[in-house]
N, CA, C and O atoms as a DFTB+ gen file, in Angstrom:
640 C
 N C O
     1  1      23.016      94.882     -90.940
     2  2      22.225      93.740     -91.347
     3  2      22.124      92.767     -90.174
     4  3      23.205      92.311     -89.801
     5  1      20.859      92.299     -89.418
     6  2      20.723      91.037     -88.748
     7  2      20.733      90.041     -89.085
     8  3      21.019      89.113     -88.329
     9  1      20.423      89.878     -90.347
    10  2      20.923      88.291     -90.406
    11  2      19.568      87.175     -90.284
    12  3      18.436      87.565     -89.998
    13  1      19.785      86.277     -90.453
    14  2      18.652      85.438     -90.549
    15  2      18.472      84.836     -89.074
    16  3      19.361      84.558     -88.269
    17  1      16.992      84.702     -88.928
    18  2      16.612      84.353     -87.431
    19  2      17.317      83.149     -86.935
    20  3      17.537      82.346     -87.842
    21  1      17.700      82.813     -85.863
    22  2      17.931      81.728     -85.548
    23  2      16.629      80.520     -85.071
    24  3      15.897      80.809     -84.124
    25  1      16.443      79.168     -85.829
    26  2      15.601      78.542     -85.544
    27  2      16.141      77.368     -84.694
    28  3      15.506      76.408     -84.257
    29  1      17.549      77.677     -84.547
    30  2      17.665      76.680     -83.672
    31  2      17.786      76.988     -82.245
    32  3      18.141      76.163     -81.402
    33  1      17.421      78.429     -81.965
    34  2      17.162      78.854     -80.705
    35  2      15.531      78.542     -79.751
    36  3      14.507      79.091     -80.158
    37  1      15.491      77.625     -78.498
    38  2      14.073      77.973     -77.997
    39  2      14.378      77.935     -76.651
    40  3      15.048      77.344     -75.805
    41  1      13.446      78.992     -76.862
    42  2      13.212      79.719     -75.582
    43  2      12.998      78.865     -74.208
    44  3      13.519      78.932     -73.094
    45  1      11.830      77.894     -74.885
    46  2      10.860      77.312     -73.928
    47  2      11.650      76.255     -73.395
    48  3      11.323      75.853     -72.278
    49  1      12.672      75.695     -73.986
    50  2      13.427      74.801     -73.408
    51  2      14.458      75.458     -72.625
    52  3      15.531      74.900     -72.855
    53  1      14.592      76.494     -71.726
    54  2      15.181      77.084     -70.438
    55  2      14.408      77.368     -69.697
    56  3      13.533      78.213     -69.889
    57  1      14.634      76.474     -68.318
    58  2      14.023      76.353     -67.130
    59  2      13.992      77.642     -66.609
    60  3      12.875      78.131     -66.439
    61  1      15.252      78.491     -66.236
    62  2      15.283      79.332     -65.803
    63  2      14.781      80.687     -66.263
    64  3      14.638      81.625     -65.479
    65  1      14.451      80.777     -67.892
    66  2      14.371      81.758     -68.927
    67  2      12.285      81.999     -68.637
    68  3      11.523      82.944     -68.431
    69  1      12.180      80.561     -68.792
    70  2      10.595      80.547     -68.049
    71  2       9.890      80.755     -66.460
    72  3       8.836      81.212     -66.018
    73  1      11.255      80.073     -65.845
    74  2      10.711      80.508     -64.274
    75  2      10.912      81.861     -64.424
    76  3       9.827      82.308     -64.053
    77  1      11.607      82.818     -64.732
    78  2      11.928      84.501     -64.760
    79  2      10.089      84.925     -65.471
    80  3       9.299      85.793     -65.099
    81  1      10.012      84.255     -66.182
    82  2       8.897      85.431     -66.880
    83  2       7.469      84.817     -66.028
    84  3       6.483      85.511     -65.779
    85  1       7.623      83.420     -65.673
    86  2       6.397      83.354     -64.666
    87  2       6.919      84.120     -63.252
    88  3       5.836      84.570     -62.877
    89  1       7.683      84.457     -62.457
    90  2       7.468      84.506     -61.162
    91  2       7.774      86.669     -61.889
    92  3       7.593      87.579     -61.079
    93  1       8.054      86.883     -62.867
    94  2       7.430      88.308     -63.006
    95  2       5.930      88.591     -63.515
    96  3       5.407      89.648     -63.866
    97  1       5.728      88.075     -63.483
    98  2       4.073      87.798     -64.064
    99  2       2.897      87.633     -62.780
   100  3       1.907      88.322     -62.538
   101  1       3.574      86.157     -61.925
   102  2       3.225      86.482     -60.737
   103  2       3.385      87.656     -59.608
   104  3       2.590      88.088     -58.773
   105  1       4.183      87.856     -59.795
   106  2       4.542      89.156     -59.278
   107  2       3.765      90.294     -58.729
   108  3       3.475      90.743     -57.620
   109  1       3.454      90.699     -60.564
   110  2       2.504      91.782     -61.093
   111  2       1.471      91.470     -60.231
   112  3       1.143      92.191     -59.289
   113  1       0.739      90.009     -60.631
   114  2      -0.870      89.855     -60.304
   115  2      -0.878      89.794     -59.184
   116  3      -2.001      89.981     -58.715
   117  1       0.385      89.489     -58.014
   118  2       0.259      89.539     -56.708
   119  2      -0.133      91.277     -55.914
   120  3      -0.911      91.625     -55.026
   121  1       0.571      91.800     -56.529
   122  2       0.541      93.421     -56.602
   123  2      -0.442      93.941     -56.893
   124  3      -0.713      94.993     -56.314
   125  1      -1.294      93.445     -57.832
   126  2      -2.100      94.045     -58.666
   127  2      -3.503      93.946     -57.906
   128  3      -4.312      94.860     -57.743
   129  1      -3.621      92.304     -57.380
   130  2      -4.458      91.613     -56.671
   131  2      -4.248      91.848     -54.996
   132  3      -5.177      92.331     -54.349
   133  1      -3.430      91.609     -54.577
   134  2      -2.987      91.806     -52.842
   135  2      -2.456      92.671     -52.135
   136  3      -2.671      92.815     -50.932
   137  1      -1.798      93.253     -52.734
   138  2      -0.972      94.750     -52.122
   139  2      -1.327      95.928     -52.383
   140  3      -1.186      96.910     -51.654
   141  1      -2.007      95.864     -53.883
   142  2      -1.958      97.536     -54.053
   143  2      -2.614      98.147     -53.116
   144  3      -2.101      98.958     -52.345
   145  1      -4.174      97.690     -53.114
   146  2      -5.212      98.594     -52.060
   147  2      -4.561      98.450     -50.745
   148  3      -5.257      99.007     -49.896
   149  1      -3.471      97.907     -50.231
   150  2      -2.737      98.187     -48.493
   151  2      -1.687      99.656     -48.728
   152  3      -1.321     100.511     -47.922
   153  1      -1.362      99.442     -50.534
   154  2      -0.081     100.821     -50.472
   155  2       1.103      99.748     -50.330
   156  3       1.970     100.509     -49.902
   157  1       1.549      98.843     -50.381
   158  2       2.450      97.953     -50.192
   159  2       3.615      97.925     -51.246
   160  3       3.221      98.372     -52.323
   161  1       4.729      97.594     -51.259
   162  2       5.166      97.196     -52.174
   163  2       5.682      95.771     -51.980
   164  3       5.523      95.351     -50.834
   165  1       6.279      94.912     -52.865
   166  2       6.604      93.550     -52.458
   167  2       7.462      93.443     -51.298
   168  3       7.187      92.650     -50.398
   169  1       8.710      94.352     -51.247
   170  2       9.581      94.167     -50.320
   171  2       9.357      94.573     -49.228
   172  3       9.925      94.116     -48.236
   173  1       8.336      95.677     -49.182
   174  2       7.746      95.860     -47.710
   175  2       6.662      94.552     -47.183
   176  3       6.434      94.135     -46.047
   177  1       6.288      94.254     -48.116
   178  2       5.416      92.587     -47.471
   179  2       6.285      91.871     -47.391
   180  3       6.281      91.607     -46.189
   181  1       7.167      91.271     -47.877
   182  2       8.165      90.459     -47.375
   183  2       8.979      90.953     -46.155
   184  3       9.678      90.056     -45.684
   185  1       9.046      91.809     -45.697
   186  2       9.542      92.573     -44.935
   187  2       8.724      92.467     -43.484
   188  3       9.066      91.924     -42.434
   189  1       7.656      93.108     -43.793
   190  2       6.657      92.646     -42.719
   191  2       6.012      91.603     -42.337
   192  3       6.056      91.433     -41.119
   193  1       4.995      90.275     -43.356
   194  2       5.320      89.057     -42.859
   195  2       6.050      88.623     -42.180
   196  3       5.803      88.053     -41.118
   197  1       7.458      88.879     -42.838
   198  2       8.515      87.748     -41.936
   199  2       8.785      88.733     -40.072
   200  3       8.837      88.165     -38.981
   201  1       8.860      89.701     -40.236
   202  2       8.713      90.428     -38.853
   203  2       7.393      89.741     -38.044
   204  3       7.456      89.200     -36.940
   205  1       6.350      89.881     -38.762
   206  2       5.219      89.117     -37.872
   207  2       5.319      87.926     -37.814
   208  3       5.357      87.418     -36.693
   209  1       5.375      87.293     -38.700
   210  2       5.967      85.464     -38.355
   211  2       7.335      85.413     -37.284
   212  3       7.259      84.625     -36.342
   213  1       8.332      86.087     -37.406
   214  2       9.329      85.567     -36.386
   215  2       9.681      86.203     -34.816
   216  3      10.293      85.799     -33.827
   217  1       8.788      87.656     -35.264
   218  2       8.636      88.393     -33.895
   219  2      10.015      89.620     -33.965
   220  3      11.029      89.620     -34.664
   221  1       9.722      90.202     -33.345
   222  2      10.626      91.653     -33.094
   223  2      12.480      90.913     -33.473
   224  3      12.968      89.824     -33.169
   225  1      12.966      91.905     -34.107
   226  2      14.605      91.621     -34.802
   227  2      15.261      92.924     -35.050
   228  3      14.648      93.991     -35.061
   229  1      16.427      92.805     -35.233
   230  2      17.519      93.803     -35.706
   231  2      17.007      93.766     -37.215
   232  3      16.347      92.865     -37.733
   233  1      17.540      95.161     -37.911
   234  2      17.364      94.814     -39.571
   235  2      18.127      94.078     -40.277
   236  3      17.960      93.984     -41.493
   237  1      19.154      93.392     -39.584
   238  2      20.435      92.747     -40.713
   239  2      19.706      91.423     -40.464
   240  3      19.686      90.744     -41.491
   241  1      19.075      90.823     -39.373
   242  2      18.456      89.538     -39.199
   243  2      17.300      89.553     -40.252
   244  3      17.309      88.718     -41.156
   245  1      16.075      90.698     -40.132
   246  2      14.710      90.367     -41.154
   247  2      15.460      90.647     -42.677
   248  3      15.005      90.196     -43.728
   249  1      16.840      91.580     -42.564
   250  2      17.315      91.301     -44.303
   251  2      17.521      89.630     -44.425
   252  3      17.299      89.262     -45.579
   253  1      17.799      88.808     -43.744
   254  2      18.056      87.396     -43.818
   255  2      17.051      87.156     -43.681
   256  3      16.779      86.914     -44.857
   257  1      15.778      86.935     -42.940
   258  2      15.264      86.369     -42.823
   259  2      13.890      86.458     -44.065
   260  3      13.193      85.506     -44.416
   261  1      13.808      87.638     -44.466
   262  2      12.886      88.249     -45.662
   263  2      14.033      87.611     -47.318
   264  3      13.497      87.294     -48.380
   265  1      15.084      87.588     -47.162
   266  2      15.941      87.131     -47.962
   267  2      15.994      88.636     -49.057
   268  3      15.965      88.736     -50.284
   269  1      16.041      89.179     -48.476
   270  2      16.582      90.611     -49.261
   271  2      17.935      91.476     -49.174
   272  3      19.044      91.270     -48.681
   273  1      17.557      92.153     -49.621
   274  2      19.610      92.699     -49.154
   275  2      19.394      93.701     -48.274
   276  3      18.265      94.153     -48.087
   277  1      20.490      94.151     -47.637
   278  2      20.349      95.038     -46.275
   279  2      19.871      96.700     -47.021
   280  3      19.553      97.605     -46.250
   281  1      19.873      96.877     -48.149
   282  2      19.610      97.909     -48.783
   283  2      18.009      97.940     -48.706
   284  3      17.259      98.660     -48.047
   285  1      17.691      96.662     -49.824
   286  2      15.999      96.991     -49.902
   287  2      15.234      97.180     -48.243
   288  3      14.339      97.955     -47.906
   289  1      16.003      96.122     -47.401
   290  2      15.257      95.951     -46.005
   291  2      15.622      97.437     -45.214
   292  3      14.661      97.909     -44.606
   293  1      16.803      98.167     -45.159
   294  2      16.364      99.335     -44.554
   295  2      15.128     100.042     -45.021
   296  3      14.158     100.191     -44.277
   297  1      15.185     100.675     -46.815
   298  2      14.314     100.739     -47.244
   299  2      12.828     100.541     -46.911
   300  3      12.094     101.413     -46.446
   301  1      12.445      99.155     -47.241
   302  2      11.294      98.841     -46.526
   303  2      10.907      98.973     -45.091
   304  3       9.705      98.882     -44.842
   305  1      11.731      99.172     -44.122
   306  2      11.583      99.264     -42.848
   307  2      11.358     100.843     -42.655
   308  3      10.298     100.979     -42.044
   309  1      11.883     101.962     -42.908
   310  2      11.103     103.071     -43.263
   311  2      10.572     103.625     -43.729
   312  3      10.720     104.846     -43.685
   313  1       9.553     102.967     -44.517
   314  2       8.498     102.991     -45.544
   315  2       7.185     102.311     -44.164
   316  3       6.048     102.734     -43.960
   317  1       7.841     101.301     -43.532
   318  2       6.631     100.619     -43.245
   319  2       6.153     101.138     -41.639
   320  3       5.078     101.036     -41.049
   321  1       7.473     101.736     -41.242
   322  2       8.278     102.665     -39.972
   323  2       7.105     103.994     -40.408
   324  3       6.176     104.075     -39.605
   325  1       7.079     104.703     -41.222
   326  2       6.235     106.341     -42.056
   327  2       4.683     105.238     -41.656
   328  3       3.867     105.634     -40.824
   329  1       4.567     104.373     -42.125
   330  2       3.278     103.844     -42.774
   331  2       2.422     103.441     -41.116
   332  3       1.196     103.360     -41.046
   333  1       3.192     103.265     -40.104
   334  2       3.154     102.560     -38.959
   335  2       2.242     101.606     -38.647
   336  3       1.182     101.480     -38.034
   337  1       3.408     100.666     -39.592
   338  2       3.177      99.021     -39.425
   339  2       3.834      98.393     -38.564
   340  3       3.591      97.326     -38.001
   341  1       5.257      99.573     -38.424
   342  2       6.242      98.721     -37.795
   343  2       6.807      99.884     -36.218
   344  3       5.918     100.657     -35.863
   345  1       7.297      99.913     -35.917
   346  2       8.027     100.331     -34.839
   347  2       9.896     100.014     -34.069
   348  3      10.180      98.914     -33.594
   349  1      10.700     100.935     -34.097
   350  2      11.861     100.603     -33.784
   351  2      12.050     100.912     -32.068
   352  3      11.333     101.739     -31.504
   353  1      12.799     100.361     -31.556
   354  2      12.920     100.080     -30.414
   355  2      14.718     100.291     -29.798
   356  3      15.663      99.825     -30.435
   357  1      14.891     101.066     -28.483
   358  2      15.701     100.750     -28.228
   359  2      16.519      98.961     -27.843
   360  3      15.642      98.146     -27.554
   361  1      17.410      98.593     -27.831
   362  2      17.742      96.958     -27.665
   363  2      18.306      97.036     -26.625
   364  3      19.271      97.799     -26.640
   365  1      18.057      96.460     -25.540
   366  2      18.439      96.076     -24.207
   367  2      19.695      96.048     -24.072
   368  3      20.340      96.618     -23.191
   369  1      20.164      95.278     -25.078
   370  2      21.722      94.666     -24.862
   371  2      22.528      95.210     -25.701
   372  3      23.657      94.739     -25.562
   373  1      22.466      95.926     -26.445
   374  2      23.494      97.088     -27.397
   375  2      22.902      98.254     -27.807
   376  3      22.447      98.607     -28.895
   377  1      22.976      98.704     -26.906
   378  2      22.799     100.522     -26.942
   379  2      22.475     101.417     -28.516
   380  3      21.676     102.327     -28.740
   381  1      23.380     100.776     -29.356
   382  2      23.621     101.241     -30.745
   383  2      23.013     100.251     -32.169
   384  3      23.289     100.199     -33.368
   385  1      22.075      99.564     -31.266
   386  2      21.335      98.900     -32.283
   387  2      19.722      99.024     -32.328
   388  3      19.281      98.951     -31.181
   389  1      18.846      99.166     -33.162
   390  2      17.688      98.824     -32.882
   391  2      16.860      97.682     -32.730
   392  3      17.342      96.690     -33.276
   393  1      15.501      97.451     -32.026
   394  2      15.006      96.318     -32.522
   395  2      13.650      97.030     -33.739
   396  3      13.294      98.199     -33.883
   397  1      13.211      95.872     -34.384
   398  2      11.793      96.711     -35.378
   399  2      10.658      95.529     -34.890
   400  3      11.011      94.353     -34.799
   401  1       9.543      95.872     -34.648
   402  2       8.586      95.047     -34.182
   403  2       7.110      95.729     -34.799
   404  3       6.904      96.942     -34.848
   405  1       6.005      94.519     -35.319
   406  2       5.347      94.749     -35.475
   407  2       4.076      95.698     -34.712
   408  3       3.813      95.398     -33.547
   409  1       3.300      96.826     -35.361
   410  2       2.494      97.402     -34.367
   411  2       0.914      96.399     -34.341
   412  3       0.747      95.261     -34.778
   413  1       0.080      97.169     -33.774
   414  2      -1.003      96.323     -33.983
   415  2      -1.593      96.444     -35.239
   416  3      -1.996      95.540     -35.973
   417  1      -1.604      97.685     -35.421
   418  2      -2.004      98.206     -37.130
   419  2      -1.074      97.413     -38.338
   420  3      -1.518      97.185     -39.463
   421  1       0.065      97.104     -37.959
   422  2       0.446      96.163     -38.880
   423  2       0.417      94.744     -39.110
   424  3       0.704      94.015     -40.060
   425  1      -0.225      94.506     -37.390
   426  2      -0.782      92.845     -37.753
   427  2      -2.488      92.947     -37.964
   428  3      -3.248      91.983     -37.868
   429  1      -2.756      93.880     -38.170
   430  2      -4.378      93.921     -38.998
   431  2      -4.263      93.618     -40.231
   432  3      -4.944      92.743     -40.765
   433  1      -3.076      94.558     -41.031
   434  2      -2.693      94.595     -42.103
   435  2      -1.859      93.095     -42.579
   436  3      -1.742      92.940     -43.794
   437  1      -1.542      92.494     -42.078
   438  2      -0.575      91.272     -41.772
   439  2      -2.164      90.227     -42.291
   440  3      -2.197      89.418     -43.218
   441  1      -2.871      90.451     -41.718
   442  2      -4.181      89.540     -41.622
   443  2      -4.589      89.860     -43.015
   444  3      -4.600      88.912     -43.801
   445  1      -4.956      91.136     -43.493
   446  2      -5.866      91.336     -44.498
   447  2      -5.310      90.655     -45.807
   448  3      -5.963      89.901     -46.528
   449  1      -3.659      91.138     -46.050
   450  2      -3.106      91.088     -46.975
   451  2      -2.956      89.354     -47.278
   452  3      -3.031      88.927     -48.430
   453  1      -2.702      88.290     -45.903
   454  2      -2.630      87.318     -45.634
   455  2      -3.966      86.317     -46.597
   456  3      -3.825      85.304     -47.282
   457  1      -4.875      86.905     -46.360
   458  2      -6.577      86.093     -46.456
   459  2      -6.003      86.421     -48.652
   460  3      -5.810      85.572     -49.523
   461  1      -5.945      87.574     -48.713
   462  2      -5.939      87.885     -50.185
   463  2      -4.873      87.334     -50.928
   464  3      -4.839      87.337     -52.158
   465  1      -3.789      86.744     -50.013
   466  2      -2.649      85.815     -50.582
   467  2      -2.899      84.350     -50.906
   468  3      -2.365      83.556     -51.680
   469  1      -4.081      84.263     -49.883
   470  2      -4.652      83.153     -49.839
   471  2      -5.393      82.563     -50.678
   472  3      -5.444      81.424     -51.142
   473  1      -6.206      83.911     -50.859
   474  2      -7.269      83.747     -52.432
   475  2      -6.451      83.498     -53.539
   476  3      -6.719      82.762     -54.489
   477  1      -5.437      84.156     -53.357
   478  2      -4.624      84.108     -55.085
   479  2      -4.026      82.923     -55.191
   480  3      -4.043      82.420     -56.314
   481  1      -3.488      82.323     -54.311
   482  2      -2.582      80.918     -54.013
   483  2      -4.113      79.998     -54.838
   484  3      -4.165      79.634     -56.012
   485  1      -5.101      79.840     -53.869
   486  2      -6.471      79.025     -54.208
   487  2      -6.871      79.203     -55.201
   488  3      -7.434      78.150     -55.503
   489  1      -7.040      80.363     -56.532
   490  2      -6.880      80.433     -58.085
   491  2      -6.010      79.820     -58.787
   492  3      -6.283      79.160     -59.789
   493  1      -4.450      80.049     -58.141
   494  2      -3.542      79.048     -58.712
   495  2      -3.734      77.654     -58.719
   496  3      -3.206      77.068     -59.665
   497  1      -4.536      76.777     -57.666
   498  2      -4.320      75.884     -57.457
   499  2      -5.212      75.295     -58.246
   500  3      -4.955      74.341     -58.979
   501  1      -6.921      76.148     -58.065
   502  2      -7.885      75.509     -59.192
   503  2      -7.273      75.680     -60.230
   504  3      -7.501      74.594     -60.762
   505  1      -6.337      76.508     -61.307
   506  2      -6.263      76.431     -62.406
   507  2      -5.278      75.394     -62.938
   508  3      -5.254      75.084     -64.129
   509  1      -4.615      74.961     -62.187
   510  2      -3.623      73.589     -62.592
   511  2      -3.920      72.696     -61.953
   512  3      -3.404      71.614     -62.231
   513  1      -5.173      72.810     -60.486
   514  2      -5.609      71.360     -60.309
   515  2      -4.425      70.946     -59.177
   516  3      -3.274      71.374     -59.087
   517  1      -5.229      69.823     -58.238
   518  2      -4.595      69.555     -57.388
   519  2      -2.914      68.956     -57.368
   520  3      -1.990      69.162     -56.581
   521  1      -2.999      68.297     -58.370
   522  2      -1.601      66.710     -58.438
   523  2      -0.757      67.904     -59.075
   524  3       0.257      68.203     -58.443
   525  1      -1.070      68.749     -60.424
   526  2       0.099      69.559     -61.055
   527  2       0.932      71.037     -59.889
   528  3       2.056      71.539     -59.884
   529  1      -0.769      71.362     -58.762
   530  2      -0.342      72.442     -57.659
   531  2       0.592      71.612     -57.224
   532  3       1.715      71.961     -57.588
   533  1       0.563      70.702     -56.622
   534  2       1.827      70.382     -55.679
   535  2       3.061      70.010     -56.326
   536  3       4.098      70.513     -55.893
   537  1       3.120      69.027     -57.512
   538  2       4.229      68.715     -58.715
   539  2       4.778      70.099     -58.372
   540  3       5.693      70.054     -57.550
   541  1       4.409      71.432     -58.842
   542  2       4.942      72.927     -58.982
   543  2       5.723      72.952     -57.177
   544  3       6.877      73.364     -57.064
   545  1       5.025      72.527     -56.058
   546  2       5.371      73.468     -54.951
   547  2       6.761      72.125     -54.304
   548  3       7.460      72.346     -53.315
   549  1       6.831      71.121     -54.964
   550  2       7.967      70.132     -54.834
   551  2       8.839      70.687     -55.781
   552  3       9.998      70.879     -55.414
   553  1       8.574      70.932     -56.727
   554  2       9.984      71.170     -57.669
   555  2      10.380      72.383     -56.752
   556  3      11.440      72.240     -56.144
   557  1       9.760      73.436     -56.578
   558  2      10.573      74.409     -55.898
   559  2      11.308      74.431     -55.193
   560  3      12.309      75.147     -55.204
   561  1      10.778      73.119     -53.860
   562  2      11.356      73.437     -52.839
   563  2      12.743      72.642     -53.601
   564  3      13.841      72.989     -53.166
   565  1      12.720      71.726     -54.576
   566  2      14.172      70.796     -54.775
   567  2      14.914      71.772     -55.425
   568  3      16.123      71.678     -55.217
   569  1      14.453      72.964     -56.375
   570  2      15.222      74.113     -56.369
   571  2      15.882      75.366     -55.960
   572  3      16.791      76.064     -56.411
   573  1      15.053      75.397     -54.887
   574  2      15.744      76.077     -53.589
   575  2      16.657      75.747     -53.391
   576  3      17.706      76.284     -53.747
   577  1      16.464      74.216     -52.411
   578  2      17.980      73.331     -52.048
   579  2      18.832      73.683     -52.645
   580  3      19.900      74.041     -52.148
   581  1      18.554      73.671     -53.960
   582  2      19.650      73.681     -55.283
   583  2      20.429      74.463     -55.154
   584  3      21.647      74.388     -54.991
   585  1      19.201      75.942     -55.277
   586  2      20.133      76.837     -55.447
   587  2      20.893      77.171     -53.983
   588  3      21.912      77.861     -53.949
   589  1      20.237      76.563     -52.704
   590  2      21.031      77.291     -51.294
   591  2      22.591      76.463     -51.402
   592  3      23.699      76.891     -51.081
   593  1      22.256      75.306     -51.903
   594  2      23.864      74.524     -51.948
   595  2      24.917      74.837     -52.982
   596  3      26.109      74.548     -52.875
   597  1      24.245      75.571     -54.178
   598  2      24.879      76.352     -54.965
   599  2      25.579      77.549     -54.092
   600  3      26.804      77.671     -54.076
   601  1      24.616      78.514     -53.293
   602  2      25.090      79.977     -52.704
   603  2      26.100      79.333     -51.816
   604  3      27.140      79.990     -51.776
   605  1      26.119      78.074     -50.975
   606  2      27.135      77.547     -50.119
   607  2      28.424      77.669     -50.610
   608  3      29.397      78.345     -50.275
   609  1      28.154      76.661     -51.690
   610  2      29.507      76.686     -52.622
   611  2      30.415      77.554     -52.671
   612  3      31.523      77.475     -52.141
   613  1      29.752      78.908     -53.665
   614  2      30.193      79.915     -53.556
   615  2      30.783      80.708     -52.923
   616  3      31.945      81.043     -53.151
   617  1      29.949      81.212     -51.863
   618  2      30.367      81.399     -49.967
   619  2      31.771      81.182     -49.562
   620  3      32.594      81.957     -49.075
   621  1      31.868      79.410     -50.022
   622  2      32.984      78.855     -49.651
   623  2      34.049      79.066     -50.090
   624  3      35.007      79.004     -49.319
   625  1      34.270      79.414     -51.585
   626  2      35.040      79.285     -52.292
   627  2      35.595      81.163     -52.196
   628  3      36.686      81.641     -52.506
   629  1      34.886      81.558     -51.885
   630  2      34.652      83.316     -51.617
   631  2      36.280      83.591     -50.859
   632  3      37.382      84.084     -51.098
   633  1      35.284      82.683     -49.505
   634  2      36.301      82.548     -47.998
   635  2      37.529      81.938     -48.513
   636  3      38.493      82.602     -48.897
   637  1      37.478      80.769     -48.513
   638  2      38.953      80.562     -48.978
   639  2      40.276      81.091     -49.721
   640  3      41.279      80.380     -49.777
């Protein structure tokens, strides 16, 4: 037997319960809308952006710097390595490391996918309008903070 529903449960009043089902939602339509026709998956665009924004790296740096784990970022790096977006490199200064650097074919692709991120961002923005787009892109960043001084915490308390 379940039992009678709970009405004193709502949903809508958890911040976090709603940011989860919008940024999977976004997700989808980002995929659906920007990546599919490149063959992409999210973590290989995050993967590659941040390689083209910061320039040639080791993979444990674009796992930091893409903010993924060293799992998905190998992953994506030979996916995008097969796909040749990307390219590995011997490293000057440690024999036993690689560097991964963008090819030219992957900053074409860097461009295309870029303009169509762009479009989708500019739908978002007409549909909530200028003052509520930015309200949304301030709270984030004060939840970021949040959460990076939260992961600090942690970190800290790890080490100790």
């Amino acid at each position: 037997m379940l039992g009678k529903p709970r009405n004193d449960i709502d949903f809508g009043a958890f911040i976090n319960i709603n940011m989860d089902r919008v940024v999977r939602r976004l997700r989808a339509m980002f995929r659906a809308d920007v990546l599919q026709e490149e063959g992409l998956s999210v973590q290989e665009w995050r993967a590659l952006l941040n390689l083209a924004r910061f320039g040639d790296c080791h993979l444990r740096e674009l796992a930091r710097l893409a903010s993924l784990d060293a799992t998905h970022t190998s992953r994506a790096a030979l996916e995008l390595e097969k796909k040749g977006l990307i390219r590995r490199s011997d490293d000057e200064n440690d024999g036993r490391r690689k560097r991964l650097c963008v090819t030219r074919v992957g900053h074409e692709v860097v461009d295309r996918v870029w303009a169509k991120a762009l479009d989708l961002d500019a739908r978002i923005q007409s549909r909530l309008g200028k003052t509520r787009y930015n309200a949304v892109k301030e709270a984030l960043v004060i939840l970021l903070e949040m959460s990076a001084e939260e992961e600090a915490t942690e970190e800290f308390h790890v080490a100790e």
